[in-house]
C-alpha positions in Angstrom: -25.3 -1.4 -6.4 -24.3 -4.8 -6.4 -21.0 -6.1 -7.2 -21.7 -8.5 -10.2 -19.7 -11.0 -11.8 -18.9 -8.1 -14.9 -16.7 -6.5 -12.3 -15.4 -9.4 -10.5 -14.1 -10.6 -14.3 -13.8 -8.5 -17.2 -13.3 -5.0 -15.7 -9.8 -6.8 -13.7 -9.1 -8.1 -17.2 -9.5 -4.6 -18.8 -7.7 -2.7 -15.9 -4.6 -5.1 -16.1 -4.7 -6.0 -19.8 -4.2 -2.1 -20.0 -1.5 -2.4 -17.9 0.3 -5.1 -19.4 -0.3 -3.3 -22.9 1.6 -0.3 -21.2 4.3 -2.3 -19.8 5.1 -3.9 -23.3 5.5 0.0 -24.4 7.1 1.5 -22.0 9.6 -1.6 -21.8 10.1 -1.3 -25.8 11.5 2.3 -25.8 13.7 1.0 -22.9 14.9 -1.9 -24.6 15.4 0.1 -28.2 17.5 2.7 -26.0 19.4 0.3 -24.6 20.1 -1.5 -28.1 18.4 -4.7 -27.1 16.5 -6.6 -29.6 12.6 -7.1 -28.8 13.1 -10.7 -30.4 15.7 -11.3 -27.2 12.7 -10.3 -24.8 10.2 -12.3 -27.0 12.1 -15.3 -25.6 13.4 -14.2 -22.1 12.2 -16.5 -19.0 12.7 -15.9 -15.3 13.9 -19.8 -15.5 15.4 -22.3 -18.0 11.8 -24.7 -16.9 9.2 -21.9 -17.1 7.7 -20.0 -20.4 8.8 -17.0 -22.1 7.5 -13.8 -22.7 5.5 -14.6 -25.8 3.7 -17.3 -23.9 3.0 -15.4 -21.1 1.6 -12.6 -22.8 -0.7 -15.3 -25.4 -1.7 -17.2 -22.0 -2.9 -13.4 -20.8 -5.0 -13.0 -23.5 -6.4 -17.2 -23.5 -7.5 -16.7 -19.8 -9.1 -13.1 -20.5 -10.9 -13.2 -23.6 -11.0 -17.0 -24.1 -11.9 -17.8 -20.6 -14.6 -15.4 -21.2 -15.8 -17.5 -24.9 -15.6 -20.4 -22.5 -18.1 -18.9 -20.2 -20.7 -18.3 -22.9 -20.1 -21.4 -25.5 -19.4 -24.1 -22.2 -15.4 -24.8 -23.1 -12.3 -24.4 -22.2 -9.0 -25.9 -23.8 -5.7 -24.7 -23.2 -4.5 -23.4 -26.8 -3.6 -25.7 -29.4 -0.4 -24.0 -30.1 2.1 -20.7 -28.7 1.9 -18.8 -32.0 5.2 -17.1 -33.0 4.4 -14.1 -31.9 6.9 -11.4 -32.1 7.0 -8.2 -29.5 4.9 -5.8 -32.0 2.5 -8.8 -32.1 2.3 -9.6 -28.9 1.1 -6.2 -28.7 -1.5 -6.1 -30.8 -2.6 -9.2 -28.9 -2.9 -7.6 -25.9 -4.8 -4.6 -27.7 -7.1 -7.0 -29.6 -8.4 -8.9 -26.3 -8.9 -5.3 -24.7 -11.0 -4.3 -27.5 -12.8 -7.7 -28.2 -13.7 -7.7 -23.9 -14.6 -3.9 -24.3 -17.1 -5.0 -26.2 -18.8 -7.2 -23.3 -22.1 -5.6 -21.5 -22.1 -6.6 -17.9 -25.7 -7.9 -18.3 -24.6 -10.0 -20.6 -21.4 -11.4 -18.6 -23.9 -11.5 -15.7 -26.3 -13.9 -17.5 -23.6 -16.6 -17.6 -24.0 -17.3 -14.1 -24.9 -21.0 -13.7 -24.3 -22.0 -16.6 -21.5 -25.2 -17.0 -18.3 -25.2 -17.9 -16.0 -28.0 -18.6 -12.4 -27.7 -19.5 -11.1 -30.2 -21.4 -7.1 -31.2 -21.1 -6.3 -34.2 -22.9 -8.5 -36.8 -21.5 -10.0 -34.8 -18.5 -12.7 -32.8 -17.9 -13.5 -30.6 -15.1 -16.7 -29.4 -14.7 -17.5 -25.9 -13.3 -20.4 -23.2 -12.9 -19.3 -20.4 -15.2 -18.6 -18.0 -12.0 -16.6 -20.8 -10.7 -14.6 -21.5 -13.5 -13.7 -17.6 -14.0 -13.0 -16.6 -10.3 -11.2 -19.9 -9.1 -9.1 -21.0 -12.5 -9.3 -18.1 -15.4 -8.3 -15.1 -13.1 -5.7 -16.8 -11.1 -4.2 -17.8 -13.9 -4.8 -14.5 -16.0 -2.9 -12.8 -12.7 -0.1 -15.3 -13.0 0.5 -14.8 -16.5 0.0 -11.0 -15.8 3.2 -10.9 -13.2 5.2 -13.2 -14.8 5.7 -11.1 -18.0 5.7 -7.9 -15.9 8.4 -9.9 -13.9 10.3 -11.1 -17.3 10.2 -7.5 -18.7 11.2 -6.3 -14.9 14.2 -8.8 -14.7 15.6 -8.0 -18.4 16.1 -3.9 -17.1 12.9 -2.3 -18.1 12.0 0.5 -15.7 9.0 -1.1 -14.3 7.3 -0.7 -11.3 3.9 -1.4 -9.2 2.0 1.5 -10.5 3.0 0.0 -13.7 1.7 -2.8 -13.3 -1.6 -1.8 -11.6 -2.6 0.2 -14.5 -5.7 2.7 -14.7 -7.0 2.7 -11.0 -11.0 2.5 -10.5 -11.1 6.0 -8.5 -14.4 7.4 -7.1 -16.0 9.8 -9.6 
């Protein structure tokens, strides 16, 4: 079997978007045990310059499932706007890109090799193949955004570790 661009792409998206869903969760019990309001973690940062939570979590889900609309309609913009999100809907975020890239057949994801994409920020443009826009710029930023909230969650006393963060492991049947 060959390794296609289905598993390079949206089966690392499932896997850690599965995690992350299981982070939020298992952080949430912590954080109602420990009397901390979710809105505080909504808004936690590792540092006063860098994003919090809720962006994290919404850039996830922009370089999962929108990197993957970009693929197949040529696009990619960074989103117009952080939506105020609270924890239970960053959640359901996390749940509706899992569901939305469940949905994805490899031979479909695999047909959007070759094909351009240009991501527009402001007044650039950067072209890319479709492979090379989702191996070298959507899934080192979904990983980014991945450990970062795993790291924002981690640093705010949630009892998080690796095998957290790994999720579901692709064992041999």
């Amino acid at each position: 079997m060959a390794f296609s661009l289905y598993d390079a792409t949206v089966a690392n998206y499932l896997q850690i978007l599965g995690a992350v869903g299981g982070l939020l969760e298992k952080s949430l019990v912590h954080f109602r045990d420990k009397g901390v309001d979710p809105a505080e973690i909504v808004e936690a940062r590792l540092a006063a310059d860098m994003w919090p939570l809720r962006s994290q979590v919404v850039s996830l889900a922009h370089h999962s499932r929108g990197a993957m609309e970009a693929a197949k309609n040529g696009v990619f913009v960074p989103p117009s706007s952080k939506p105020e999100l609270d924890y239970a809907g960053l959640q359901a975020l996390v749940t509706e890109a899992r569901s939305e890239l469940s949905g994805l057949t490899p031979e479909a994801v695999d047909a959007l090799v070759g094909r351009d994409v240009t991501f527009k920020i402001g007044d650039r443009a950067l072209p890319f193949t479709a492979e090379g826009f989702l191996m070298s710029f959507s899934l080192p930023n979904f990983f980014f955004h991945a450990t970062t909230a795993y790291d924002i969650l981690r640093h705010n006393g949630a009892p998080l570790g690796k095998r957290d963060f790994m999720g579901k492991l692709k064992l041999k049947a």
